[in-house]
C-alpha positions as CSV (number, residue, x, y, z in Angstrom):
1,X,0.0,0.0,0.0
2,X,3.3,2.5,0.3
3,X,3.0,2.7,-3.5
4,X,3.4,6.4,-5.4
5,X,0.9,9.0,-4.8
6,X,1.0,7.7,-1.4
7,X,-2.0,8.9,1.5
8,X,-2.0,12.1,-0.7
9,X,-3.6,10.7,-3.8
10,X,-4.1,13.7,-6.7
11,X,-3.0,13.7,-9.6
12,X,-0.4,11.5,-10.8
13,X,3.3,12.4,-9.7
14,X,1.2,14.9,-7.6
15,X,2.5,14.4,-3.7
16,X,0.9,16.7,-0.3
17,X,3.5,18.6,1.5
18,X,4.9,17.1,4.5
19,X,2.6,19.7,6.3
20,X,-0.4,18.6,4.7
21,X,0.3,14.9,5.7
22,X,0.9,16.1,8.7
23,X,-2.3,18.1,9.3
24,X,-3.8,14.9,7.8
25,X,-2.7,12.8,10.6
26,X,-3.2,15.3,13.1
27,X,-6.6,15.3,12.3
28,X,-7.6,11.7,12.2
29,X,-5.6,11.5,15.7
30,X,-8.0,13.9,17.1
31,X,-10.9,12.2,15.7
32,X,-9.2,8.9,17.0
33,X,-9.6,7.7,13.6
34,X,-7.5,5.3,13.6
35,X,-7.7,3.8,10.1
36,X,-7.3,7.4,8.6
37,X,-4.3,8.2,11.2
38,X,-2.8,4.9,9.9
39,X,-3.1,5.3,6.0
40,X,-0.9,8.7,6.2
41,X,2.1,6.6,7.3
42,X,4.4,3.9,5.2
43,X,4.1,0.6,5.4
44,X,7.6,0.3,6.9
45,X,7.4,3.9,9.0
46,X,9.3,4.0,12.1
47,X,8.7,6.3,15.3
48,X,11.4,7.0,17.4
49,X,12.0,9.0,20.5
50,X,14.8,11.1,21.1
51,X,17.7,12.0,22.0
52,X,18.5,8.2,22.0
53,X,15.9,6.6,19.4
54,X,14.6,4.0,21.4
55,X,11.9,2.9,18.9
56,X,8.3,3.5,20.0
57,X,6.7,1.8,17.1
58,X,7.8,0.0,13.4
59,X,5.8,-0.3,10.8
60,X,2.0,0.6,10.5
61,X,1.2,-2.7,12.5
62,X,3.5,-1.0,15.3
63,X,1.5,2.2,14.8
64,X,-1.8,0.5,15.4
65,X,-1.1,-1.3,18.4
66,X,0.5,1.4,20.3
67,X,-2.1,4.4,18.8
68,X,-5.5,1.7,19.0
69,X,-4.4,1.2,22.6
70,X,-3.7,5.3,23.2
71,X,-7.4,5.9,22.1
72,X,-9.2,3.2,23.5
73,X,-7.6,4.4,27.2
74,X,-7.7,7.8,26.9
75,X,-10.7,9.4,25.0
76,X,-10.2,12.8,25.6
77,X,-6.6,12.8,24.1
78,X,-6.3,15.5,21.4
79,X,-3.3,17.4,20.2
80,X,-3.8,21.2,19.2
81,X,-1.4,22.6,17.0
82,X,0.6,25.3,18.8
83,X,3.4,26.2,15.7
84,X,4.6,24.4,12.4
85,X,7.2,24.6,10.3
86,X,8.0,23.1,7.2
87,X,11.4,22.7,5.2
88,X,11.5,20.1,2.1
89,X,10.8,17.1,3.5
90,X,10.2,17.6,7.1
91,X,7.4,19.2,9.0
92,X,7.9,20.0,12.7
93,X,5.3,20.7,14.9
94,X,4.9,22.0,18.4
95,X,1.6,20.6,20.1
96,X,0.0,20.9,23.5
97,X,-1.4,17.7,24.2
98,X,-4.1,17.2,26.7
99,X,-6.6,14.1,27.9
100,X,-9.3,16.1,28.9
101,X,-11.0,18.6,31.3
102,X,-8.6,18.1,34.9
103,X,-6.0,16.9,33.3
104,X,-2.6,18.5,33.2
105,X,-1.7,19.7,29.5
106,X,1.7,18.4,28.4
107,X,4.2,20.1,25.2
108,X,5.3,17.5,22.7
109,X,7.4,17.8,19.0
110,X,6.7,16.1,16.9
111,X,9.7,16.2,13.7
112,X,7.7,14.0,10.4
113,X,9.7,13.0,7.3
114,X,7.8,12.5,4.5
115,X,8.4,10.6,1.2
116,X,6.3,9.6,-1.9
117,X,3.0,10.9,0.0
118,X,3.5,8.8,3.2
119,X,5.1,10.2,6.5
120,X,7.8,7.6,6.8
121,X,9.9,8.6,9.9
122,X,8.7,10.4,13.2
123,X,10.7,11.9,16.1
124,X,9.5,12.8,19.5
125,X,11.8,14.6,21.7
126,X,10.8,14.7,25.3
127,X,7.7,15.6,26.3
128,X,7.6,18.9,28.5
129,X,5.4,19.0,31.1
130,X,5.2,22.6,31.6
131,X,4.3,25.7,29.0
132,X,6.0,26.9,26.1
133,X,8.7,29.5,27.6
134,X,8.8,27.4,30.5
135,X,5.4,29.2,32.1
């Protein structure tokens, strides 16, 4: 399914920006779609944390596990969009993540690679548990 044209579709040789694909998945994650989440990553994708890259999940069977389990115990998870920025390939986004009303917000990046319409590396460096600017 990681063939050309990719989560993106269009026309042929027609590819979304990483940014798109990235707004595409950050959708679907706060729908807790999980099927559209799923088809804007490769086949082979791999999700990584840093500074070490202990892998968090390989492959879109990785992704489902992990993810189907994140949305099934937390329904209230969503991720709003705090800043993006795009260069080529890569898309980098600043989120505040949050589980609901009571809960504390957390402050994630997330750095996507995209190729031939799929997202097909992610980043997360660690999660910061207090506001942007340290507030």
């Amino acid at each position: 399914m990681s063939g050309a044209g990719g989560a993106g579709g269009g026309a042929a040789g027609a590819e979304p920006s990483a940014a798109a694909l990235a707004q595409r998945q950050l959708d679907a994650y706060n729908a807790h779609d999980l099927e559209a989440f799923l088809l804007c990553y490769a086949e082979d994708v791999e999700v990584r944390r840093l500074p070490g890259g202990e892998s968090i999940a390989a492959g879109r069977a990785g992704m489902r596990k992990v993810y189907g389990d994140l949305f099934a115990s937390r329904p209230g998870r969503r991720a709003d969009l705090l800043a993006r920025m795009e260069c080529g390939r890569f898309c980098v986004d600043h989120e505040r993540v949050s589980d609901g009303p009571g809960t504390p917000d957390r402050f994630a990046v997330a750095i996507y690679e995209c190729e031939g319409g799929w997202i097909r590396r992610v980043w997360f460096p660690p999660v910061a548990e207090e506001g942007p600017g340290g507030a």
